[in-house]
MMTF fields as JSON, N, C-alpha, C and O atoms, coordinates in Angstrom:
{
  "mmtfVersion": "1.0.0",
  "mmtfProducer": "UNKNOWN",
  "numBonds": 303,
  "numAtoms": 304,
  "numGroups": 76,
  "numChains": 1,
  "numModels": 1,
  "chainsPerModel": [1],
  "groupsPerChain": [76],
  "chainIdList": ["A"],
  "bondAtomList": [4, 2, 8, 6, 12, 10, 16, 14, 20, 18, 24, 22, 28, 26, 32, 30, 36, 34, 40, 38, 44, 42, 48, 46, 52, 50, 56, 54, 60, 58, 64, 62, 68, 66, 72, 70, 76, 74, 80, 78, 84, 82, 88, 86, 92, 90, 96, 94, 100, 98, 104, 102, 108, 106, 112, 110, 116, 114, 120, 118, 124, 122, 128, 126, 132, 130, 136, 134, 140, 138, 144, 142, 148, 146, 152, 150, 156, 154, 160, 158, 164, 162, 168, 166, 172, 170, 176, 174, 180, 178, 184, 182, 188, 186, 192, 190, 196, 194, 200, 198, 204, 202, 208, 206, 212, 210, 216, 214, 220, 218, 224, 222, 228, 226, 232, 230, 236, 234, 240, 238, 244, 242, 248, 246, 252, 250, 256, 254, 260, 258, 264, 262, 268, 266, 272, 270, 276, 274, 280, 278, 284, 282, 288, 286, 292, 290, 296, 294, 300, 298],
  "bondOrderList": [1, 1, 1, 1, 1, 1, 1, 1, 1, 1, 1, 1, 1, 1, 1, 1, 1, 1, 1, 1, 1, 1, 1, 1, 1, 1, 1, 1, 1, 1, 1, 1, 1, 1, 1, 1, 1, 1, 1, 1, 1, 1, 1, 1, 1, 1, 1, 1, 1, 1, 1, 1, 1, 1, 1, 1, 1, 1, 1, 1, 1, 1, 1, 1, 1, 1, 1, 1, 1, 1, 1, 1, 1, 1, 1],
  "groupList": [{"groupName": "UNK", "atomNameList": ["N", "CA", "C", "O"], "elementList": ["N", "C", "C", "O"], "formalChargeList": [0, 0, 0, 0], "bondAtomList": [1, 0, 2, 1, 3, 2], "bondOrderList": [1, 1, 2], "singleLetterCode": "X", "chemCompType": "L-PEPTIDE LINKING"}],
  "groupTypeList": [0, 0, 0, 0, 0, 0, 0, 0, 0, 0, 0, 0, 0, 0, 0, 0, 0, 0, 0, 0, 0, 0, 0, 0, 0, 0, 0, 0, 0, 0, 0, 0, 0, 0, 0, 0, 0, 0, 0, 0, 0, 0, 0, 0, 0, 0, 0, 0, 0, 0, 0, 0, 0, 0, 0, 0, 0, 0, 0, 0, 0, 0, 0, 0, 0, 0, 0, 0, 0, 0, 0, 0, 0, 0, 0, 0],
  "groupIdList": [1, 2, 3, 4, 5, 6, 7, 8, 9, 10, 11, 12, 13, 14, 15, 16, 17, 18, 19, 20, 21, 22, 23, 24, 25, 26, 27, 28, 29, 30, 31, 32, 33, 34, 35, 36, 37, 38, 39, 40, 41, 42, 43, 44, 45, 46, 47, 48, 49, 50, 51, 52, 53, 54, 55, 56, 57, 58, 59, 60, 61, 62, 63, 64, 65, 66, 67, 68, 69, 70, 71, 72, 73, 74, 75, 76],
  "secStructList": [7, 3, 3, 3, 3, 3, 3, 7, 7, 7, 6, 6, 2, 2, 2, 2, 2, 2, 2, 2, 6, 6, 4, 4, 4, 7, 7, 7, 6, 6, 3, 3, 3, 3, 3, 3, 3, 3, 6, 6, 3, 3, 3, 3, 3, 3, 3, 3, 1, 1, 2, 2, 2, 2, 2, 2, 2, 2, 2, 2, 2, 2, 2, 2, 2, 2, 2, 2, 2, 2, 2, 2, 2, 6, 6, 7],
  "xCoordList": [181.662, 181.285, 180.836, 181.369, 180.031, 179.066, 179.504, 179.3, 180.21, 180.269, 179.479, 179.494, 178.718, 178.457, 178.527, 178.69, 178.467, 179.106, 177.975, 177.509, 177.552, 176.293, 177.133, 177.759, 177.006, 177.805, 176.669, 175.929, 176.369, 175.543, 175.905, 175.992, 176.062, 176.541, 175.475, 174.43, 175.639, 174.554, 175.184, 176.377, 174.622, 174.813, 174.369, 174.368, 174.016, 173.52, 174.032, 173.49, 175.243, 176.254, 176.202, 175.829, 176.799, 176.917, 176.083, 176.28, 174.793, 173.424, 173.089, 172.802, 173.231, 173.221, 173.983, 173.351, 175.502, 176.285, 176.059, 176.241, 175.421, 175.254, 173.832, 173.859, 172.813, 171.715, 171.958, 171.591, 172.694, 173.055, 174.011, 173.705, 174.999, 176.331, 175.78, 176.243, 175.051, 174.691, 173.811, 173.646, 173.324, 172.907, 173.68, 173.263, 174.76, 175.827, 176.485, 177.174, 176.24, 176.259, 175.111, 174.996, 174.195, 172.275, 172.771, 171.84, 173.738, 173.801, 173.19, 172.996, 172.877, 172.515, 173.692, 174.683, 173.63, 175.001, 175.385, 176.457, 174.549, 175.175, 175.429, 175.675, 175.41, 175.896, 176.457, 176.099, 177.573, 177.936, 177.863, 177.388, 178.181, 178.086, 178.543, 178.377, 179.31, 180.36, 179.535, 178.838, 179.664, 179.31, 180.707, 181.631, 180.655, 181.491, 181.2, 180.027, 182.043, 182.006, 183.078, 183.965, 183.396, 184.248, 183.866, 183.221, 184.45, 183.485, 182.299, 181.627, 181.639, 180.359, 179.702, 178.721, 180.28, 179.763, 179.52, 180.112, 178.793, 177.97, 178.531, 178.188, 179.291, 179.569, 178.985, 179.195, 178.436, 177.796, 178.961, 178.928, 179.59, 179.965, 179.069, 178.539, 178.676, 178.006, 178.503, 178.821, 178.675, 179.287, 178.477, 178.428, 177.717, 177.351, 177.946, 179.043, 176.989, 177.607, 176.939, 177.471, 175.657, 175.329, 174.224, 173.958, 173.597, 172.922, 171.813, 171.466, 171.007, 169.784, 170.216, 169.757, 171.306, 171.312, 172.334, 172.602, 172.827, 173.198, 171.997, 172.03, 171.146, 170.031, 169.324, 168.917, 168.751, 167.873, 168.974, 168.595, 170.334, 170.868, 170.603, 170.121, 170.869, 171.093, 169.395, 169.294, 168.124, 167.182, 167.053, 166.743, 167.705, 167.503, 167.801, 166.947, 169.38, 170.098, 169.729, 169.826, 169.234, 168.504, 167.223, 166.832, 166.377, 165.164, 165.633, 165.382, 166.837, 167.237, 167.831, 167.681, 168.533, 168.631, 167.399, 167.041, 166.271, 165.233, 164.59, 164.175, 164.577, 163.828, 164.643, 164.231, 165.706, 166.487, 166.609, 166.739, 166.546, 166.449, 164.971, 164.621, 164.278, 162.547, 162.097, 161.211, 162.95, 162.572, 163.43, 163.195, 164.455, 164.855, 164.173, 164.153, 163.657, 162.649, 161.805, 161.792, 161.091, 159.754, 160.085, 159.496, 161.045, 161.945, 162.126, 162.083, 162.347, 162.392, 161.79, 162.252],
  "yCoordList": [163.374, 162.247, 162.788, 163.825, 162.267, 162.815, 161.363, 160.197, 161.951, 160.82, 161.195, 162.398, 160.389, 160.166, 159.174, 158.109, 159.127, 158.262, 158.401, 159.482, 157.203, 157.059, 156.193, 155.175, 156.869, 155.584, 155.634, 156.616, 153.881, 153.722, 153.133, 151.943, 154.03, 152.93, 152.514, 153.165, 151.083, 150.077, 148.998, 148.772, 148.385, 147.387, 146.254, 145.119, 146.541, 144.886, 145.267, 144.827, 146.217, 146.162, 145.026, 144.954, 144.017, 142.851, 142.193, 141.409, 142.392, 141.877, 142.881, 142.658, 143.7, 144.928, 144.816, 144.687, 144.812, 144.322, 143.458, 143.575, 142.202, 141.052, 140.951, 140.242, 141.449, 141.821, 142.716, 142.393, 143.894, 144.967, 143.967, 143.663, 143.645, 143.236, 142.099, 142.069, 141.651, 140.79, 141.868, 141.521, 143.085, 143.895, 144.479, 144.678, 144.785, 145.673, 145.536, 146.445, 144.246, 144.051, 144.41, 144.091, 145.167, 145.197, 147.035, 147.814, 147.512, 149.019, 149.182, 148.16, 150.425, 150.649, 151.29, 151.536, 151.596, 152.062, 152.943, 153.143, 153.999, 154.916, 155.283, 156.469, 154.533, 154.851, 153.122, 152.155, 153.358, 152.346, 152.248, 153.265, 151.379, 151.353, 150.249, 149.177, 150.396, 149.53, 149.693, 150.688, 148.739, 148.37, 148.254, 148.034, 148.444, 148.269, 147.748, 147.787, 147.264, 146.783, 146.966, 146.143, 147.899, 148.711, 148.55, 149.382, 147.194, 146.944, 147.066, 146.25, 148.1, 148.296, 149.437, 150.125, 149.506, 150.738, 149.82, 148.787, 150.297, 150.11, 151.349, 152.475, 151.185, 152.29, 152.154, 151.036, 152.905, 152.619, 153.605, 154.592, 153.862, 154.518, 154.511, 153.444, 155.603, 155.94, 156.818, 157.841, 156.302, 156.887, 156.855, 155.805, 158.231, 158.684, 159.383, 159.94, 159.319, 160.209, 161.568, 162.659, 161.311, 162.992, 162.834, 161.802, 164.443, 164.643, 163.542, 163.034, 162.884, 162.472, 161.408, 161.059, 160.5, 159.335, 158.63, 157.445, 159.895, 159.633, 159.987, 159.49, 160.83, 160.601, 159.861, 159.572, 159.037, 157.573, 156.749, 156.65, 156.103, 155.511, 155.715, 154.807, 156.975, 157.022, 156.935, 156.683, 157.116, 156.753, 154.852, 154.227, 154.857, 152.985, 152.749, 152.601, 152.781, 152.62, 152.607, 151.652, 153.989, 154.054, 153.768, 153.782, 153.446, 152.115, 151.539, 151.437, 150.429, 149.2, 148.652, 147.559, 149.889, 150.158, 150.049, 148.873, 151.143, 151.218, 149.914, 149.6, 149.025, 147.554, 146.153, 145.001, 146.688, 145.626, 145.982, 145.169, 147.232, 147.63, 147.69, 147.078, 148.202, 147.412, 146.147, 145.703, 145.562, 143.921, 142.953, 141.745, 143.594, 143.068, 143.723, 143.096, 144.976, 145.489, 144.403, 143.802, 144.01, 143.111, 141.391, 140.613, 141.325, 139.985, 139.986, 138.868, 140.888, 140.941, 140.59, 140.901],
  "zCoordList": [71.698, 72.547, 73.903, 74.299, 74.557, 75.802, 76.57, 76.23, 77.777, 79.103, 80.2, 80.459, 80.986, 82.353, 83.106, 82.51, 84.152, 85.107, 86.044, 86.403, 86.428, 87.617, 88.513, 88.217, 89.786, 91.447, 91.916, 91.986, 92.479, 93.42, 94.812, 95.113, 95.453, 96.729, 97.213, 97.198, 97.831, 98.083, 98.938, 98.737, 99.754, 100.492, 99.797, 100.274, 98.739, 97.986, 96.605, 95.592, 96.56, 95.245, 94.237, 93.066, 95.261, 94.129, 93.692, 92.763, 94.353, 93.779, 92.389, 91.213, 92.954, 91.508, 90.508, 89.46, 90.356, 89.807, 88.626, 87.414, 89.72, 89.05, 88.282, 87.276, 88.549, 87.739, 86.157, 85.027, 86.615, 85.454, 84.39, 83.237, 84.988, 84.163, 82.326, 81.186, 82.775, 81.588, 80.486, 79.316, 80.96, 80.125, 79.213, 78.072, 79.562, 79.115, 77.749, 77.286, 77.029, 75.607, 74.744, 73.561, 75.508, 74.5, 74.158, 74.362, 73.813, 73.918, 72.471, 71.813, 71.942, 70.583, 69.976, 70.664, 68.621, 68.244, 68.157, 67.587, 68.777, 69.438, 70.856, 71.076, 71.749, 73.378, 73.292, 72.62, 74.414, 74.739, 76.358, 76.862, 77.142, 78.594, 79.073, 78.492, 80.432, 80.964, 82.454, 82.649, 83.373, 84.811, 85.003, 84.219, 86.174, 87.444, 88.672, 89.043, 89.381, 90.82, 91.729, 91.504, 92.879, 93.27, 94.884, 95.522, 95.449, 96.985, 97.038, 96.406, 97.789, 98.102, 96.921, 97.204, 95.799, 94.598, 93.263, 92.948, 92.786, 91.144, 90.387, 90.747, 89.462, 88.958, 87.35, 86.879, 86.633, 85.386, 84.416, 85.152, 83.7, 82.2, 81.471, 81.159, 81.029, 79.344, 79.058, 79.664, 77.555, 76.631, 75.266, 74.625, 74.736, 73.662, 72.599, 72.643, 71.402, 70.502, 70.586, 70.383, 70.926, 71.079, 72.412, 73.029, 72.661, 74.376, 74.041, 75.107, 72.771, 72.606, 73.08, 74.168, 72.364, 72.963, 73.971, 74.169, 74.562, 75.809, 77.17, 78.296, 76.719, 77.757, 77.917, 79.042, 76.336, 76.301, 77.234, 78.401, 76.937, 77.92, 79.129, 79.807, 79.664, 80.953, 81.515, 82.716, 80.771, 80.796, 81.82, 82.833, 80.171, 79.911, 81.704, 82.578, 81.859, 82.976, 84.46, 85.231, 84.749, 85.527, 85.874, 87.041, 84.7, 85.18, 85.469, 86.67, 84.993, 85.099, 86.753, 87.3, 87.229, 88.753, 89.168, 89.236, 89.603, 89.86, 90.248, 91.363, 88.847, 88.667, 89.601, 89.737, 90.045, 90.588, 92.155, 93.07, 92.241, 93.801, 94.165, 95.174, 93.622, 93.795, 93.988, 94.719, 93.113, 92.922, 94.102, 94.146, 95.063, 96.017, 97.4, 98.459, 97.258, 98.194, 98.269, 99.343, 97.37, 97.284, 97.8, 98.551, 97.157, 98.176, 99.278, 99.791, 99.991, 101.149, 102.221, 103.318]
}
């Protein structure tokens, strides 16, 4: 099993949080992944069965950040 752990500290945590968190049931069956919310931190878990598809996750994941901290840039 392959773990990583992504922290984002952010001043708009819970906006993040709350964007990611409803994703977190779409995993494939091999990686799984848990959000967190820890005050001002985003904490992501992945957990794979092997390096391939724990890197597509952490792939997936980190667009998914990317797209939500972009997309509140542009709100702005």
């Amino acid at each position: 099993m392959i773990e990583a752990e992504i922290v984002i500290p952010s001043d708009v945590a819970e906006i993040l949080y709350r964007s990611l968190k409803p994703e977190e049931g779409s995993q494939s069956e091999r990686s799984e992944v848990k959000v967190y919310l820890q005050e001002d931190t985003v904490r992501i878990e992945v957990r794979a069965v092997d390096v391939v598809s724990a890197r597509a996750a952490l792939n997936t994941w980190l667009r998914l950040v990317d797209v939500v901290l972009e997309t509140g840039e542009v709100l702005k």
